[in-house]
N, CA, C and O atoms as a MOPAC input file, in Angstrom:
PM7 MOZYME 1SCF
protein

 N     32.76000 1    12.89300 1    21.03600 1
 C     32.54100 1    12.86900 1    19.59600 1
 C     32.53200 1    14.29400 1    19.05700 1
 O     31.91300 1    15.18600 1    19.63700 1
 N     33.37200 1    14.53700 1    17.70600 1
 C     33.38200 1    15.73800 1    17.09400 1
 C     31.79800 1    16.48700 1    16.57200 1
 O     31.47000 1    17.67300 1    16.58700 1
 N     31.13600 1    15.43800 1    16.19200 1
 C     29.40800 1    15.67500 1    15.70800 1
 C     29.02800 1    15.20100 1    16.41800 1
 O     29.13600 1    14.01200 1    16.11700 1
 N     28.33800 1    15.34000 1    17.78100 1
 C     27.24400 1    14.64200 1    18.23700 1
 C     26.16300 1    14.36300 1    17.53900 1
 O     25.37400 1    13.41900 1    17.53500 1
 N     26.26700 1    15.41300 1    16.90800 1
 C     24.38300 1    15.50000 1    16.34600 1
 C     24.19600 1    14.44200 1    14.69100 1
 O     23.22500 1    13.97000 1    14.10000 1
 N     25.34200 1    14.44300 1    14.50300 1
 C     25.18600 1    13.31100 1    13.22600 1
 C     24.45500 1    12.00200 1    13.52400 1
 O     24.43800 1    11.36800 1    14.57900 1
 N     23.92400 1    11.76700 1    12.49200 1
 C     23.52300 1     9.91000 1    12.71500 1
 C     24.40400 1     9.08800 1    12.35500 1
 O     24.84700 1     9.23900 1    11.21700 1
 N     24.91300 1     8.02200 1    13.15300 1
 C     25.97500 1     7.31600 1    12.68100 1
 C     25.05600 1     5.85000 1    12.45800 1
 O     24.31100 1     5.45100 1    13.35300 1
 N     25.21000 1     5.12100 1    11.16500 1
 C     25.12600 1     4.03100 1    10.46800 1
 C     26.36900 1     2.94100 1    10.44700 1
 O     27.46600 1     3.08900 1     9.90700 1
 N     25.84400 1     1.72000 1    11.24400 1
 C     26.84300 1     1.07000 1    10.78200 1
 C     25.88500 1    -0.03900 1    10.04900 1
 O     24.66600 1    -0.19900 1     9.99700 1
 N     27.39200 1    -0.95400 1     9.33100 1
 C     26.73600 1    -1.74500 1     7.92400 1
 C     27.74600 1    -2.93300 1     8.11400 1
 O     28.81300 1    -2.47400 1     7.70500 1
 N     27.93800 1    -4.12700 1     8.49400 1
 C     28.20100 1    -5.13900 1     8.18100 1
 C     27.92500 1    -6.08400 1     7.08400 1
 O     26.84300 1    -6.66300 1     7.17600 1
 N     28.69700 1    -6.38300 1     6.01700 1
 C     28.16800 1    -7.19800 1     5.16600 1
 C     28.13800 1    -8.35300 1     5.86400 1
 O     28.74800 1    -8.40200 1     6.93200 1
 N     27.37200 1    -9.56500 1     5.34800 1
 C     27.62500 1   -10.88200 1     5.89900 1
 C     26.84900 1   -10.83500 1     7.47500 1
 O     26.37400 1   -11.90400 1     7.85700 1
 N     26.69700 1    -9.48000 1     8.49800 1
 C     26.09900 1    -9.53000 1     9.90600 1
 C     24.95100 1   -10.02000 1    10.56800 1
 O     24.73900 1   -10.12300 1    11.77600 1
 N     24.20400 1   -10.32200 1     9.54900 1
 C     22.93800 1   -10.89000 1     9.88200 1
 C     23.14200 1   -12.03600 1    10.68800 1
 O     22.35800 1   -12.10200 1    11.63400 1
 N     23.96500 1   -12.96300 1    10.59500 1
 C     24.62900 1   -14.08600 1    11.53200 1
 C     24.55300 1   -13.73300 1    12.73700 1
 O     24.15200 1   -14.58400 1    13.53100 1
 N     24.84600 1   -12.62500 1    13.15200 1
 C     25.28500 1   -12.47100 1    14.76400 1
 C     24.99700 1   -10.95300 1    15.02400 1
 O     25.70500 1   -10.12700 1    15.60100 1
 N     23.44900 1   -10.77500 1    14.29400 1
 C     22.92400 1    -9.30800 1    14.31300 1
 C     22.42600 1    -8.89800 1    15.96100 1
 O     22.52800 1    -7.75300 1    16.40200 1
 N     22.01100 1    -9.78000 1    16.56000 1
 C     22.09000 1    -9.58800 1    17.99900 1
 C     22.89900 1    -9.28700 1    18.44900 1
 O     22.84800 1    -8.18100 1    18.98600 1
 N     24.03100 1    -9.99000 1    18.51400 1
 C     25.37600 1    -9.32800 1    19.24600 1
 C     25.68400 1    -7.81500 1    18.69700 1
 O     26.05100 1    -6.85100 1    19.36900 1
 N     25.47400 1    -7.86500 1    17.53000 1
 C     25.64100 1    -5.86000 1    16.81800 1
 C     25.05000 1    -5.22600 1    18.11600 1
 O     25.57900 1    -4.40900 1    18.87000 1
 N     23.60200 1    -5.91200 1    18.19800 1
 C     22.86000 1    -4.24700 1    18.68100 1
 C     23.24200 1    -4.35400 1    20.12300 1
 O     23.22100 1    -3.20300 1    20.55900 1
 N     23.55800 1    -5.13400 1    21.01100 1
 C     24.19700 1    -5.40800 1    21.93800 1
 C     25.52500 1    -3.96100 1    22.08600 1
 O     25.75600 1    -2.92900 1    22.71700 1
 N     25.97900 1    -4.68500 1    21.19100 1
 C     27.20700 1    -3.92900 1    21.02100 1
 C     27.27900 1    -2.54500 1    20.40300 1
 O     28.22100 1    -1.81100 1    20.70100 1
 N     26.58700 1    -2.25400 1    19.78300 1
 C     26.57800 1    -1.15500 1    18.85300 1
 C     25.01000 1    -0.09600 1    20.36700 1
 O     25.55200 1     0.83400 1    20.96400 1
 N     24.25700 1    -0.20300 1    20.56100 1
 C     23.44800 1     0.31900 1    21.12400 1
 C     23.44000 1     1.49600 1    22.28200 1
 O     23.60500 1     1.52000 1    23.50200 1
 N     23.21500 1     2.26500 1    21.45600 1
 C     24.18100 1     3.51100 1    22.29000 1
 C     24.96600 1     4.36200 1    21.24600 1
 O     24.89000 1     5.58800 1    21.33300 1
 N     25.73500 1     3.77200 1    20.23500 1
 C     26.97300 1     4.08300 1    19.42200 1
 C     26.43800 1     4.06100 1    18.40600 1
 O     27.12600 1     4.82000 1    17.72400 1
 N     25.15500 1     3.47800 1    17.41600 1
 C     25.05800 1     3.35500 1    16.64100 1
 C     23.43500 1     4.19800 1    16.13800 1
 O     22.70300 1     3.24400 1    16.39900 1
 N     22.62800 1     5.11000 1    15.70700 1
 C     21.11500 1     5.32000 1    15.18300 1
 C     21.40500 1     4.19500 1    14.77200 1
 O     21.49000 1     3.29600 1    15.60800 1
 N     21.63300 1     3.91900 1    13.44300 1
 C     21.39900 1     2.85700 1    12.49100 1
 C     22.23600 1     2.63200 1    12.15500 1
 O     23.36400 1     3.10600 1    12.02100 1
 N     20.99600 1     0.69400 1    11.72200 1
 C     21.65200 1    -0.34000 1    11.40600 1
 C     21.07400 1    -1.08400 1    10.09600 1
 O     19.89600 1    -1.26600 1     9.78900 1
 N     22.35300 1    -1.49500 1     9.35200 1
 C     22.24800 1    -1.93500 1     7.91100 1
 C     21.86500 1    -2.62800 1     8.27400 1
 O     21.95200 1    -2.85500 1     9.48100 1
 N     20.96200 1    -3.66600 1     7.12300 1
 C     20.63800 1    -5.15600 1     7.24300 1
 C     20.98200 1    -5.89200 1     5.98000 1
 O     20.53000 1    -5.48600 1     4.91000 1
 N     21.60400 1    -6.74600 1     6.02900 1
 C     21.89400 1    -7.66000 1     4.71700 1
 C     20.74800 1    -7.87400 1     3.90100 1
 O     19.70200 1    -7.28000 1     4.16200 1
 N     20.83200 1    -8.63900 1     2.96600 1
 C     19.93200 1    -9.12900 1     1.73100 1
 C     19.52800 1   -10.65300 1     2.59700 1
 O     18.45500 1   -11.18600 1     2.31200 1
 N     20.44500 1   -11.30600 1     3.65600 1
 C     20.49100 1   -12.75100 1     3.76600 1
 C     19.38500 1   -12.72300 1     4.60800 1
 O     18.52900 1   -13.47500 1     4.14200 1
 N     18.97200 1   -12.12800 1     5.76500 1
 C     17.84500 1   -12.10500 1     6.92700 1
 C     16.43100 1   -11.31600 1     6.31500 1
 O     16.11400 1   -10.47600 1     5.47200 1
 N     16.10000 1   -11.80100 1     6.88500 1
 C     14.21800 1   -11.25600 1     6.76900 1
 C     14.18200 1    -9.80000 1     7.26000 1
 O     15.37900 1    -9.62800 1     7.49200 1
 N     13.62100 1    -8.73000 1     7.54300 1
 C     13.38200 1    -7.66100 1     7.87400 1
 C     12.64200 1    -7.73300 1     9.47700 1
 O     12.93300 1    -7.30600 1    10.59500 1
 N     11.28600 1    -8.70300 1     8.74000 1
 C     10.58600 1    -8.78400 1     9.84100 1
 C     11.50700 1    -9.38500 1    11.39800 1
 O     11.38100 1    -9.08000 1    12.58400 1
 N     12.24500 1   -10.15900 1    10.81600 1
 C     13.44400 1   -11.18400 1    11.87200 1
 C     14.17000 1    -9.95100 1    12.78800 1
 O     14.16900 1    -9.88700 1    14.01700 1
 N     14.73300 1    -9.07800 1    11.92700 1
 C     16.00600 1    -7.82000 1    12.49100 1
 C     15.12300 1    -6.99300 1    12.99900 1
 O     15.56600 1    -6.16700 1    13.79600 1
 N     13.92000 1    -6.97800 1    12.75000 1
 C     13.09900 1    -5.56900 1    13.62600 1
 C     12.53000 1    -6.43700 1    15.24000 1
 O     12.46800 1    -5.90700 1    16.35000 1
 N     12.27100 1    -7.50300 1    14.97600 1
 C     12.52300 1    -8.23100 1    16.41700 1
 C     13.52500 1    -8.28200 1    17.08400 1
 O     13.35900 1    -8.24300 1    18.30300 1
 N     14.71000 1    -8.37000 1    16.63500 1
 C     15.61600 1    -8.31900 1    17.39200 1
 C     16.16700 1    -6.78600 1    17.93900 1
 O     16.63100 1    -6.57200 1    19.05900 1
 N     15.98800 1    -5.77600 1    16.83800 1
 C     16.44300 1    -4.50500 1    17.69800 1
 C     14.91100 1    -3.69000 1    18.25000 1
 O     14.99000 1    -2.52500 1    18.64000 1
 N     13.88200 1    -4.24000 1    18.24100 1
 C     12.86100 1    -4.00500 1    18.63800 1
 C     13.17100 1    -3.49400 1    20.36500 1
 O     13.65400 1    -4.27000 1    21.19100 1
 N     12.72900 1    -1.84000 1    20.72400 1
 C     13.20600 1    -1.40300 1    22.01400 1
 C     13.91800 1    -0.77600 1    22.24600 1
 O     13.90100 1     0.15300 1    23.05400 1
 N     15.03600 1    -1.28500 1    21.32300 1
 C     16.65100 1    -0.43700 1    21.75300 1
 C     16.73800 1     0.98800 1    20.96900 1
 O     17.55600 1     1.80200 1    21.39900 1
 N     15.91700 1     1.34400 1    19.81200 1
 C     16.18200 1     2.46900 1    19.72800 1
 C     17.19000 1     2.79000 1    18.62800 1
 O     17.82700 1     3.83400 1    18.49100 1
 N     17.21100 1     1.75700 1    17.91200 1
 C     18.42500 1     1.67100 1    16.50900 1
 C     16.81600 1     1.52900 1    15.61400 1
 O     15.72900 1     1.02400 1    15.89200 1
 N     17.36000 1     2.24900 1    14.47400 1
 C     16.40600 1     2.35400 1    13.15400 1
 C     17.47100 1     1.03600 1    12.29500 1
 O     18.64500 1     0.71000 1    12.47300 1
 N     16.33600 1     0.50300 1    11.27900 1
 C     16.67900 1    -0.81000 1    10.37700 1
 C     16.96200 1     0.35300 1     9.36700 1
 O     16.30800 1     1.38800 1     9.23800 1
 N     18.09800 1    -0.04900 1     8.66700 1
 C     18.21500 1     0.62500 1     6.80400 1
 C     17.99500 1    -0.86700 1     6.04200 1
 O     18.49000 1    -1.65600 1     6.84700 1
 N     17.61500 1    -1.46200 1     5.16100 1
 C     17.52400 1    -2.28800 1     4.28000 1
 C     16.23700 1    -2.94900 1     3.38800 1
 O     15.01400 1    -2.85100 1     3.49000 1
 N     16.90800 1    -3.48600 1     2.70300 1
 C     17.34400 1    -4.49100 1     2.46300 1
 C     16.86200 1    -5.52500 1     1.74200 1
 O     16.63200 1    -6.69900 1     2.03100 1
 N     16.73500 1    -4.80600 1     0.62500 1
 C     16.04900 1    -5.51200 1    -0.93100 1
 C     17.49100 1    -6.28200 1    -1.17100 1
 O     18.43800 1    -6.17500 1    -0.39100 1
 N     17.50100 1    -6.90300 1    -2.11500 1
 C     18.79300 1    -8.20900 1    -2.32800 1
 C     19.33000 1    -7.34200 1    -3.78600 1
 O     18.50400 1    -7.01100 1    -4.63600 1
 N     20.44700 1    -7.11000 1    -3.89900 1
 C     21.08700 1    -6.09800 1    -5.00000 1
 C     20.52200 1    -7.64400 1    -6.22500 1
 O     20.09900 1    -7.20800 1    -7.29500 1
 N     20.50700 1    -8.73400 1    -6.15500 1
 C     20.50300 1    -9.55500 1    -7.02500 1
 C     18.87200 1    -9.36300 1    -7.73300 1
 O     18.61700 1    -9.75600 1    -8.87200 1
 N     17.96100 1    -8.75900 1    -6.92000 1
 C     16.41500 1    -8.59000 1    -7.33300 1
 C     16.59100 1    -7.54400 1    -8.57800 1
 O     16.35900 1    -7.70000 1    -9.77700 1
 N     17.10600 1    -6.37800 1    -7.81700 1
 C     17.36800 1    -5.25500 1    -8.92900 1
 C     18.36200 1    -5.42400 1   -10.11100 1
 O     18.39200 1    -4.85200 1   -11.20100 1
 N     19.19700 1    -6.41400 1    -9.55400 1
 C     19.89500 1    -6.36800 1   -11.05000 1
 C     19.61200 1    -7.26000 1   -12.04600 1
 O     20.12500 1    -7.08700 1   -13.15100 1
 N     18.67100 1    -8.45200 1   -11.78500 1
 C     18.01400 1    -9.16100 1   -12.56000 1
 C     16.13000 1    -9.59800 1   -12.95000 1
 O     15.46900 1   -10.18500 1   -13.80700 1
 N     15.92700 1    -8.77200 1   -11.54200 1
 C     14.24000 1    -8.63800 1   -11.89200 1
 C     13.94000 1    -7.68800 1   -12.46500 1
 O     14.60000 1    -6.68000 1   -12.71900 1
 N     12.27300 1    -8.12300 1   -12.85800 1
 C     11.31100 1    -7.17300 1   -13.60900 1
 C     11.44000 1    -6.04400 1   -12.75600 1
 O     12.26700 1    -5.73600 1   -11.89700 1
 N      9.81400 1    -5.18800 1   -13.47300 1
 C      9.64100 1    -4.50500 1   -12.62100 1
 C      8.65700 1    -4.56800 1   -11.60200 1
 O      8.53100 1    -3.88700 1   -10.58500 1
 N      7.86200 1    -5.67200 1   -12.13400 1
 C      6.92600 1    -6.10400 1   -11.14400 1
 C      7.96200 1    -6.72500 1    -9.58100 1
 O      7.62800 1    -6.59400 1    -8.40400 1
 N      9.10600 1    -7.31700 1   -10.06600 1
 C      9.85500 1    -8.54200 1    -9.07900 1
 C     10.11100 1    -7.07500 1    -8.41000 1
 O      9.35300 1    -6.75800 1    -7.49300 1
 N     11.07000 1    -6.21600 1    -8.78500 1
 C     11.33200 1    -4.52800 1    -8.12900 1
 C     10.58400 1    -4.04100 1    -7.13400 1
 O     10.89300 1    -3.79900 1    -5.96700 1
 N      9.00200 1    -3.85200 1    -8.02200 1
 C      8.24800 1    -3.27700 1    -6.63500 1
 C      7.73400 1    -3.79900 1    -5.77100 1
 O      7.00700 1    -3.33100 1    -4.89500 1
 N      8.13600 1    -5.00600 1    -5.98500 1
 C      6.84100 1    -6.29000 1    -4.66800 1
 C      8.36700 1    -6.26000 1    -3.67800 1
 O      8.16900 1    -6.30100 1    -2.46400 1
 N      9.31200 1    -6.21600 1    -3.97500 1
 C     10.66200 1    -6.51400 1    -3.49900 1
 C     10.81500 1    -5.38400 1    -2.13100 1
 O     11.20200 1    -5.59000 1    -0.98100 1
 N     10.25500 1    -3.91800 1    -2.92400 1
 C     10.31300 1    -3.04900 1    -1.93300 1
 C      9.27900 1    -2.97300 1    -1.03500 1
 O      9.42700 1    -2.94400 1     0.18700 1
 N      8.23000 1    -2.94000 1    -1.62400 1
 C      6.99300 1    -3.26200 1    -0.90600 1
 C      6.51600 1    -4.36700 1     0.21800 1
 O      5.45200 1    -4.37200 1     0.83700 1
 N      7.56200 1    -5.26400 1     0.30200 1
 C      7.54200 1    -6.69900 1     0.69400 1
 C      8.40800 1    -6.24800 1     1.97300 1
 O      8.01300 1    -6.67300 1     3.05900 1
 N      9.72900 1    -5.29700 1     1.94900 1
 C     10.69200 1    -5.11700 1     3.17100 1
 C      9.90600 1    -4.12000 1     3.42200 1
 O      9.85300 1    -4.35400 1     4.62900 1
 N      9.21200 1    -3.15200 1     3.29600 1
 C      8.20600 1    -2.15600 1     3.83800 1
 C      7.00300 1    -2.95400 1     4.73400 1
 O      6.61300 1    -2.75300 1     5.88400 1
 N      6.81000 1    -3.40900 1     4.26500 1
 C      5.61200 1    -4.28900 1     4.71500 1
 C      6.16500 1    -5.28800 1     6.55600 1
 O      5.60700 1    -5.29900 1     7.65200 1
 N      7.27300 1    -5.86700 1     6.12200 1
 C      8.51100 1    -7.01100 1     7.19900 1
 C      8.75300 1    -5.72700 1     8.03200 1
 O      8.30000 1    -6.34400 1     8.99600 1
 N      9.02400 1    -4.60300 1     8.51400 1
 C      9.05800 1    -3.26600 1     9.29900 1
 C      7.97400 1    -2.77700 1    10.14500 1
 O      8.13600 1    -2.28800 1    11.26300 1
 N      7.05700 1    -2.90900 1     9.65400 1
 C      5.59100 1    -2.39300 1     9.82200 1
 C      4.56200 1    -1.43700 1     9.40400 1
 O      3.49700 1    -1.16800 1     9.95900 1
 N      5.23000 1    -0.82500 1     7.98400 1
 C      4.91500 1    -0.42800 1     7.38900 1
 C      5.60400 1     1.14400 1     6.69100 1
 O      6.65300 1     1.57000 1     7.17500 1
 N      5.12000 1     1.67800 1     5.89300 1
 C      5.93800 1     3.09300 1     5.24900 1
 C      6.65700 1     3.89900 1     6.88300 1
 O      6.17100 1     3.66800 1     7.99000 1
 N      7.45000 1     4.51000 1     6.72800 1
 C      8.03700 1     5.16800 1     7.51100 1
 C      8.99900 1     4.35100 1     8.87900 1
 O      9.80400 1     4.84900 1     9.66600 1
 N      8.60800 1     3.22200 1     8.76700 1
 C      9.08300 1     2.44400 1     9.85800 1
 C     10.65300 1     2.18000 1     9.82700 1
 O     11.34300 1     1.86600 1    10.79800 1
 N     11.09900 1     2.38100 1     8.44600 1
 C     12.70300 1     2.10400 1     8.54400 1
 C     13.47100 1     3.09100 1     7.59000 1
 O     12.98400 1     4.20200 1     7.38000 1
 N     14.64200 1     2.72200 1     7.01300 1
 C     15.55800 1     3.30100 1     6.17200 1
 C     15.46600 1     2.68200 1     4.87900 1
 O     16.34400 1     1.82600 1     4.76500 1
 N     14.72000 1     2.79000 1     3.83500 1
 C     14.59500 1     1.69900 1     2.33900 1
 C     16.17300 1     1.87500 1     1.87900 1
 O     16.84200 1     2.89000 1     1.68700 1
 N     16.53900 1     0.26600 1     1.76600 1
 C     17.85200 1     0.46000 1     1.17700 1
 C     18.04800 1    -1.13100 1     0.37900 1
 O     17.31400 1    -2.09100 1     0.61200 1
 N     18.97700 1    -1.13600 1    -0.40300 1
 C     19.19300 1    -2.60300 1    -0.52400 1
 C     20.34500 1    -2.89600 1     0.44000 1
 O     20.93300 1    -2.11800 1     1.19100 1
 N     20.57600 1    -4.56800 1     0.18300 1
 C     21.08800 1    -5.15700 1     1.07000 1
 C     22.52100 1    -4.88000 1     1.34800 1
 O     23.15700 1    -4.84600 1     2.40100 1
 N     22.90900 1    -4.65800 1    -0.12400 1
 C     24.38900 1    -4.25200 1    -0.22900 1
 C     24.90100 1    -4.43800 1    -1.35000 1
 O     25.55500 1    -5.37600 1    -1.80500 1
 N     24.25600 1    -2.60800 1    -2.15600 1
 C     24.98300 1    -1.82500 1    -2.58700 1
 C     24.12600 1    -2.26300 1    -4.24000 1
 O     23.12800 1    -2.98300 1    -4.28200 1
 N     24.80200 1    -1.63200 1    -5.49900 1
 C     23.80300 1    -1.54300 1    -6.67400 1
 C     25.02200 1    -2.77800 1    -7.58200 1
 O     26.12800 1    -2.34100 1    -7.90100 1
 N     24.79600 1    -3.67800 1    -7.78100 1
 C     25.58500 1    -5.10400 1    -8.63400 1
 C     25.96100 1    -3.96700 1    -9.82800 1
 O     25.11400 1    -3.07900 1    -9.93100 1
 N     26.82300 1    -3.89800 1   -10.51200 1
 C     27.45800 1    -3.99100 1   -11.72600 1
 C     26.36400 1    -4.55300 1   -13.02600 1
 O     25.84300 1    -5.66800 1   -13.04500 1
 N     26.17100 1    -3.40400 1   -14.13900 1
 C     25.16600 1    -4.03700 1   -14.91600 1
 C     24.10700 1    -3.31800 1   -14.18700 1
 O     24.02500 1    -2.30400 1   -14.88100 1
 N     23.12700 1    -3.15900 1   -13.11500 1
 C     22.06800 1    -3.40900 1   -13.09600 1
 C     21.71900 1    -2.28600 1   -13.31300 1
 O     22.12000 1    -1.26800 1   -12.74800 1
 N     20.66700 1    -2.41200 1   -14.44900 1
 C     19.76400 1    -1.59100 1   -15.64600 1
 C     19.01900 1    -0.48900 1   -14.90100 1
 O     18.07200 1    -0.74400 1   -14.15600 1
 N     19.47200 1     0.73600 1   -15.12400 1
 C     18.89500 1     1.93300 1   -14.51800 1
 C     17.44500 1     2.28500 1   -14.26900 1
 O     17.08800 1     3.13700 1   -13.45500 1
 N     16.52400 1     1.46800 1   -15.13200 1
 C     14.87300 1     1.75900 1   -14.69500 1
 C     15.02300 1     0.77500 1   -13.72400 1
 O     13.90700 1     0.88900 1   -13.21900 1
 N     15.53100 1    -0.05600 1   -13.11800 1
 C     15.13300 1    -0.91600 1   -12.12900 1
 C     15.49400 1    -0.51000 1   -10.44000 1
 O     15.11100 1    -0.78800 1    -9.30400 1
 N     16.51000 1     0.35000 1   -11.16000 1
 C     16.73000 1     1.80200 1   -10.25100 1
 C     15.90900 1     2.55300 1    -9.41500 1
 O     15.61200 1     2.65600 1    -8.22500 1
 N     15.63000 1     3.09000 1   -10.62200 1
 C     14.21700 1     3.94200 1   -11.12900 1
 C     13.13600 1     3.05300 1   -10.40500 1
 O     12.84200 1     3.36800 1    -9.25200 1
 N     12.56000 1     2.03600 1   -10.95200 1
 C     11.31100 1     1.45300 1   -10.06300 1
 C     11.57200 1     1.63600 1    -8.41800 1
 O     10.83300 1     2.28000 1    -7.67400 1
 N     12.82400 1     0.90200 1    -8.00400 1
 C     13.29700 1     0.83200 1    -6.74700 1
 C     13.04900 1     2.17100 1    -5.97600 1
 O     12.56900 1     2.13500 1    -4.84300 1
 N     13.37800 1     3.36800 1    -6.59200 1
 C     13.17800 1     4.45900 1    -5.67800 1
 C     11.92500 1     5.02100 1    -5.86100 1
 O     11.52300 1     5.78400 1    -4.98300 1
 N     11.04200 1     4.73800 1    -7.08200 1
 C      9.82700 1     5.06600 1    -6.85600 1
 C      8.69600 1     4.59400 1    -6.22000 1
 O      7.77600 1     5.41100 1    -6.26700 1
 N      8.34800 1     3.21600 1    -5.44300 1
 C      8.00700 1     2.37800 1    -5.01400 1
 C      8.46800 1     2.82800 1    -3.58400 1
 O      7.62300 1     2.84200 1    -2.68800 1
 N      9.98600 1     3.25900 1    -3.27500 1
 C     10.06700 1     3.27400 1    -2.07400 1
 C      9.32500 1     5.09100 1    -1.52300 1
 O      9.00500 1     5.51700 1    -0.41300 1
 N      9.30500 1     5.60000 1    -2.62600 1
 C      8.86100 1     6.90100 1    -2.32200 1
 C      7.22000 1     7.09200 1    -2.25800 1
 O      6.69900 1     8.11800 1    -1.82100 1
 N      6.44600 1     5.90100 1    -2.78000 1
 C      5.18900 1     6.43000 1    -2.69500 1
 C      4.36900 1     5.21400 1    -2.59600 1
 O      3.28200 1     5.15400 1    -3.17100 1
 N      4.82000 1     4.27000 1    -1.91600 1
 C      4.01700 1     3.18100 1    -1.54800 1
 C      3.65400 1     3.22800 1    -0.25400 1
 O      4.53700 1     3.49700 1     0.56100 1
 N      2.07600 1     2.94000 1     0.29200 1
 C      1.27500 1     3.19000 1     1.25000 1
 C      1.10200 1     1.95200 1     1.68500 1
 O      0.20700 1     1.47300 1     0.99000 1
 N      1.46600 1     1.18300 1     2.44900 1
 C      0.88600 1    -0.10300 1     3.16000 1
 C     -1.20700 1     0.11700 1     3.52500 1
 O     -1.91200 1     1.06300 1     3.87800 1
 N     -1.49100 1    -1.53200 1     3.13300 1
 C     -2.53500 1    -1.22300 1     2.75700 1
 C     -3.45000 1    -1.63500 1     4.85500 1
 O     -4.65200 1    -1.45700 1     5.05000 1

């Protein structure tokens, strides 16, 4: 490899189906791994639980582009929480920012992920 030292991310849309076989396959080749909007958090950290791949995800782009801001921060707070708490993963959504969706909800999304403390 030209960068060893980079972190390489891979991201399957739709992978949650056959997220076992990823880390199977990917383990070794991959730091991190996306997680869809479709699987639980808590579900994908059992399964790569050991191997040594970090979770990125995985708020549902459909929360942010049509919830409050209350629906926003329980949303992030909720996949923080399914991990084991602040620092345990990569805060991301599931896949990617919908078209339309209203910039404070943005805004909530990254502030919530920046300063929320599991209790």
């Amino acid at each position: 490899a030209a960068c060893p030292d980079v972190p390489l991310i891979y991201f399957a849309h739709g992978g949650s189906g056959y997220l076992r076989d990823q880390v199977e396959a990917l383990d070794g080749c991959v730091n991190v791994l996306g997680i869809d909007a479709k699987m639980r958090m808590h579900e994908a950290a059992k399964v790569v639980e050991g191997s040594g791949i970090v979770l990125q995800g995985n708020v549902d782009p459909f929360i942010l582009r049509h919830g409050s801001e209350v629906e926003v921060r329980d949303a992030v707070r909720r996949t923080i929480d399914q991990v084991g708490g602040p620092g345990r993963h990569i805060m991301n959504l599931g896949h990617g920012v919908m078209q339309g969706t209203p910039e404070e909800n943005v805004l909530y999304f990254v502030e919530e992920a920046q300063t929320y403390c599991a209790n």
